[in-house]
C-alpha positions in Angstrom: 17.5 -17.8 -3.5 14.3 -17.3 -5.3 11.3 -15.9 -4.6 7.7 -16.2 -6.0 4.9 -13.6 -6.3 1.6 -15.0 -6.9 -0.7 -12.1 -6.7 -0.6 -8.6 -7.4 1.9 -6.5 -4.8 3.9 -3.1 -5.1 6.8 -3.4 -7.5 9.1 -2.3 -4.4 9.1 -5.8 -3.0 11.1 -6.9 -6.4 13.2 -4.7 -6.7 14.4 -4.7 -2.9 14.7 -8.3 -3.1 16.1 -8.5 -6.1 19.3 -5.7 -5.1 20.2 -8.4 -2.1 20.9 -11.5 -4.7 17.6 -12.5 -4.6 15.7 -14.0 -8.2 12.1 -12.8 -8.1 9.6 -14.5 -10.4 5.8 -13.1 -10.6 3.0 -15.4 -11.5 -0.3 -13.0 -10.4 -3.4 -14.6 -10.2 -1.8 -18.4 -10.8 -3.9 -21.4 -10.0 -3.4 -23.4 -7.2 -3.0 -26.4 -8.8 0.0 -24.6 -10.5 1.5 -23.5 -8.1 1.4 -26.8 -6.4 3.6 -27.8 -9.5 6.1 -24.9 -9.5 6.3 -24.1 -6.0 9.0 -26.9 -4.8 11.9 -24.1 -7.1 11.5 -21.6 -4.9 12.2 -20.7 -1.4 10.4 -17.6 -1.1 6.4 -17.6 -1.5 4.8 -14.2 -1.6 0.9 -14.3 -1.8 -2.2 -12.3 -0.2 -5.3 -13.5 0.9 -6.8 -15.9 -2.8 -4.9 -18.9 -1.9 -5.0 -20.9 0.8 -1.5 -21.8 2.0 -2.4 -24.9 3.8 -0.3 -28.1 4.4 -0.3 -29.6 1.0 1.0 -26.3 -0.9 3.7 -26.3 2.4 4.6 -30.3 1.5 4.7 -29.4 -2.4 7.8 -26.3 -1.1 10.5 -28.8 -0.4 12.6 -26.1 -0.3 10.2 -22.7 1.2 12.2 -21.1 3.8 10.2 -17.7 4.0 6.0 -17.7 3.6 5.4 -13.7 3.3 1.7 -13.1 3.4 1.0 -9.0 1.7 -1.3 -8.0 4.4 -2.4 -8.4 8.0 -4.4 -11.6 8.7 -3.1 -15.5 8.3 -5.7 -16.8 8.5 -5.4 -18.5 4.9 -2.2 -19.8 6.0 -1.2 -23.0 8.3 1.1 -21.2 10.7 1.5 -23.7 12.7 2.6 -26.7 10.5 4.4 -24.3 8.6 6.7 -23.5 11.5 7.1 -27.0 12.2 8.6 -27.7 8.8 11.1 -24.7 10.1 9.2 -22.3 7.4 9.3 -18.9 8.7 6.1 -16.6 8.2 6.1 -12.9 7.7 3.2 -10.6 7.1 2.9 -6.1 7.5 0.6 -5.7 10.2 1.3 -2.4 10.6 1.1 -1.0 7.1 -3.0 -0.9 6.5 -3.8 0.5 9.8 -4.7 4.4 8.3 -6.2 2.9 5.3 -8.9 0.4 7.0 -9.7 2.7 9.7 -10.6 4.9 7.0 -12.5 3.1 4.8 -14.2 2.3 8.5 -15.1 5.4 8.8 -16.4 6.1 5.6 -18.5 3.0 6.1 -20.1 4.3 9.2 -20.7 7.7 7.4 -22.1 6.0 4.3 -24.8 3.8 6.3 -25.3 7.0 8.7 -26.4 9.5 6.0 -27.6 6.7 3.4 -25.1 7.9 0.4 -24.8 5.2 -1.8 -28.9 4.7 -1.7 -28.7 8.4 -2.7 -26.1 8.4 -5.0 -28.3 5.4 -7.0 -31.5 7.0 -6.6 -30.5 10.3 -8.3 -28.2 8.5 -11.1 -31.7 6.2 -12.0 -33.4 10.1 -12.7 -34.8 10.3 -9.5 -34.7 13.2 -6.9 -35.2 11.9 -3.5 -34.9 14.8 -1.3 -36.5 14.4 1.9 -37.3 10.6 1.4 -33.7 9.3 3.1 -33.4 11.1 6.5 -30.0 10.5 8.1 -28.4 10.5 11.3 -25.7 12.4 12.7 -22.6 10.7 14.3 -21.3 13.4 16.6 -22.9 12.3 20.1 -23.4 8.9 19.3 -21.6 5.9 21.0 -18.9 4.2 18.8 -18.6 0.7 20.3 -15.5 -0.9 19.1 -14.8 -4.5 19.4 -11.3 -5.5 18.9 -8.7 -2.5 20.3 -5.8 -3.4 18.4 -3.9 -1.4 16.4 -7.1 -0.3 13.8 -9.5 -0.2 16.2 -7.9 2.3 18.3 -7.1 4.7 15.1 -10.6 4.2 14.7 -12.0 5.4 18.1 -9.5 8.6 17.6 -10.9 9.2 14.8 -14.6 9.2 15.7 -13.3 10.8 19.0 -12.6 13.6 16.4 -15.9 13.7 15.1 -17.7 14.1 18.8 -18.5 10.0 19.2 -18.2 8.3 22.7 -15.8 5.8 23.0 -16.7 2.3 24.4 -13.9 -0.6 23.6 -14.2 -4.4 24.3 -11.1 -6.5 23.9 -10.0 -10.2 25.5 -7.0 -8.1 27.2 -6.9 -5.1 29.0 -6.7 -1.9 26.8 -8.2 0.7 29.3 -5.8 2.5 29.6 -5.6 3.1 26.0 -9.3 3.6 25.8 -9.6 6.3 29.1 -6.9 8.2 26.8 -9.8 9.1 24.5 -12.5 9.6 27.1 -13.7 6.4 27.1 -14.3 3.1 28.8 -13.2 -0.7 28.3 -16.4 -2.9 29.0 -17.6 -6.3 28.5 -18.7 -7.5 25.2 -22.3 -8.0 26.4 -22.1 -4.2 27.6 -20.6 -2.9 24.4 -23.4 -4.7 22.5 -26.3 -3.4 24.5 -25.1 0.2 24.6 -23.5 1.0 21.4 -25.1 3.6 18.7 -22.5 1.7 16.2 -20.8 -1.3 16.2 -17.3 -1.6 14.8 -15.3 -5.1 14.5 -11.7 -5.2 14.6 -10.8 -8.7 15.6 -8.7 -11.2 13.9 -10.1 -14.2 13.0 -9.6 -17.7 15.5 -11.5 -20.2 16.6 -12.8 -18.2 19.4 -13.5 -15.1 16.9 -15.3 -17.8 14.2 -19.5 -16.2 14.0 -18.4 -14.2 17.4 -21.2 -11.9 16.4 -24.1 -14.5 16.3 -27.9 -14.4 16.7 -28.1 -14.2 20.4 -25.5 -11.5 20.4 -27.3 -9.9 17.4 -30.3 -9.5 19.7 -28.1 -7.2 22.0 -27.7 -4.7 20.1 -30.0 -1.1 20.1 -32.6 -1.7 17.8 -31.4 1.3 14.4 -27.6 0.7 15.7 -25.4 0.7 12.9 -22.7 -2.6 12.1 -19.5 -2.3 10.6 -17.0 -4.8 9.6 -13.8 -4.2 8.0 -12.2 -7.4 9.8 -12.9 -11.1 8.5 -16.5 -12.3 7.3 -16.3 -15.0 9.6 -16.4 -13.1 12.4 -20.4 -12.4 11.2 -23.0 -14.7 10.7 -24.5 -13.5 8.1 -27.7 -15.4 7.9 -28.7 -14.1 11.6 -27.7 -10.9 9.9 -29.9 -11.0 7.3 -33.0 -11.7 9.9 -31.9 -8.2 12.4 -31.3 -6.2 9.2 -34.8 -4.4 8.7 -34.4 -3.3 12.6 -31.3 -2.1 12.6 -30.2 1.6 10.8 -27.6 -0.5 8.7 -24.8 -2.3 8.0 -21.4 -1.5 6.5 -19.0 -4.5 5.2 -15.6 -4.6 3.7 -15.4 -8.7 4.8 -17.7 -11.3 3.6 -17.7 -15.0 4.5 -18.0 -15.8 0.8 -15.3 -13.3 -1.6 -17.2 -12.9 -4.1 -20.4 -13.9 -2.4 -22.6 -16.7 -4.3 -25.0 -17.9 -1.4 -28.5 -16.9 -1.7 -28.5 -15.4 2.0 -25.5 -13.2 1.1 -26.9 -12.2 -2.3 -30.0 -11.2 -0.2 -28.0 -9.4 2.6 -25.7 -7.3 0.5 -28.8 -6.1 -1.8 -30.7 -4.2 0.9 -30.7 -1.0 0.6 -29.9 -0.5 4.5 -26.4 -2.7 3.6 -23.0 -0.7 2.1 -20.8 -3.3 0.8 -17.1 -2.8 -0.5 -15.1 -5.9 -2.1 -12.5 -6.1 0.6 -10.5 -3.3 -0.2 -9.6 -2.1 3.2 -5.6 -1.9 2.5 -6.5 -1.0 -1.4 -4.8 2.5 -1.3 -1.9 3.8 -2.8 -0.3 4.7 0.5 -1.1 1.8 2.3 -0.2 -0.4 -0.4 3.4 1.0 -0.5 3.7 0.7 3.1 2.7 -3.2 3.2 5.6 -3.7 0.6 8.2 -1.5 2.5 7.2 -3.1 6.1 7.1 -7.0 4.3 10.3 -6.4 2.9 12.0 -5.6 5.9 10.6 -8.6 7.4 11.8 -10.5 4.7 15.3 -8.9 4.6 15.4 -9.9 8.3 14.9 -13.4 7.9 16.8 -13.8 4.9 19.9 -12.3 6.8 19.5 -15.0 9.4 19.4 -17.9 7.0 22.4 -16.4 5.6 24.9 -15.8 8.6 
């Protein structure tokens, strides 16, 4: 068999593969059109989240039996067709959870106490002391969107740093939520009563601009608005109009990687917006889990093909 990496990944994922007969090429950053030309050799396609996988890269893989995504979401792949041309797909879902709840919670202490407007402000040779009041977390309510598995390390989290725990998810996670003191409402509820706002939902068709301008107009006016999920999940452009009202906005996701529209440009330049380049999974721990859990998925599926 032979497998293809098309983007940069831990080192592990070779070698494991390559110890159970497997050839491993790696082509990082490759075009799509080149891949479209190489990608009927292999049976094995390893990619994150830059390429598309849809059904004209699937056609191209006469022979793909595996489509391993390094990282949560698939929502740049057609699961679906894929699965109906018998093409099995993988991905690590576990394996980031640590890391973006993290970088969530950084986030919400960045916006909260203005630190990267401070940071800049004192690096241009100024001295702002007294100009930026913050705000404290402890006391506030954490409103969290999405209880899956990174929204619920986040809520422990903040339940560690004295926040109240409101959770609104399509299925029933109270249980889970009473654990930490808190309550599962409705998403109209979490909206109206949450200090901060955190989204941890994949994204669908039902999850596509969830958080839109009437939902926008919800929220407590100087709430706080994180997003470490998907950029659709936002829109951005009813964003953009709430921003000055609101305390701030955090974002890992954008609907545009790198952003090029003029609303975006405008958005991420406030000084009430903190905006990282998608690097929720980006540490060294988390990035050595995604390989070790992908790789076992892998393995898995490769043993079945071969029995």
């Amino acid at each position: 068999m032979l497998a293809l990496i098309v983007d940069n990944v831990d080192l592990l994922i070779k070698e494991r593969l390559e110890k159970i007969g497997i050839k491993v090429d790696i082509k990082p950053g490759i075009s799509r059109e080149q891949l479209l030309n190489i990608i009927g050799d292999y049976d094995i396609l390893i990619f994150r989240g830059r390429l598309r996988i849809d059904r004209e890269i699937i056609d191209a893989g006469t022979n793909l039996k595996i489509l391993a995504r390094y990282g949560v979401g698939l929502d740049n792949v057609d699961v679906e067709y894929a699965v109906k041309r018998g093409i099995a797909v993988v991905s690590a879902p576990r394996a980031p959870t640590q890391s973006v709840a993290e970088l969530t919670i950084g986030l919400m202490l960045a916006v909260a106490r203005r630190i990267p407007l401070l940071n800049a402000k004192v690096k241009e040779g100024e001295w702002p002391k007294g100009k930026y009041i913050g705000i404290e977390l402890s006391g506030k309510t954490l409103g969290v969107l999405g209880f899956g598995r990174i929204g619920r390390a986040v809520a422990q989290i903040a339940k560690g740093l004295g926040m109240k725990i409101l959770a609104s998810d399509i299925v029933d996670v109270s249980s889970d939520v009473e654990k930490l003191g808190g309550r599962q409402v409705s998403l109209q509820e979490l909206l109206k009563e949450s200090d901060v706002l955190s989204i941890h939902v994949p994204l669908t068709p039902d999850t596509y601009r969830l958080i839109n301008a009437d939902r926008l107009a919800l929220v407590k006016d100087n709430a706080i608005l994180i997003n470490t999920s998907r950029g659709e999940v936002v829109d951005h452009e009813a964003l953009l109009q709430h921003i000055d009202r609101l305390w701030g906005v955090g974002l890992d996701v954008l609907p545009e990687e790198p952003p090029k529209s003029p609303y975006l440009r405008k958005l991420i330049t406030h000084e009430k917006v903190v905006i990282t380049p998608h690097v929720g999974s980006e540490t060294y721990e988390a990035m050595r889990r995604l390989a070790e859990e992908l790789v076992l998925n892998i393995e898995e599926v490769v043993s079945r093909i071969r029995l």
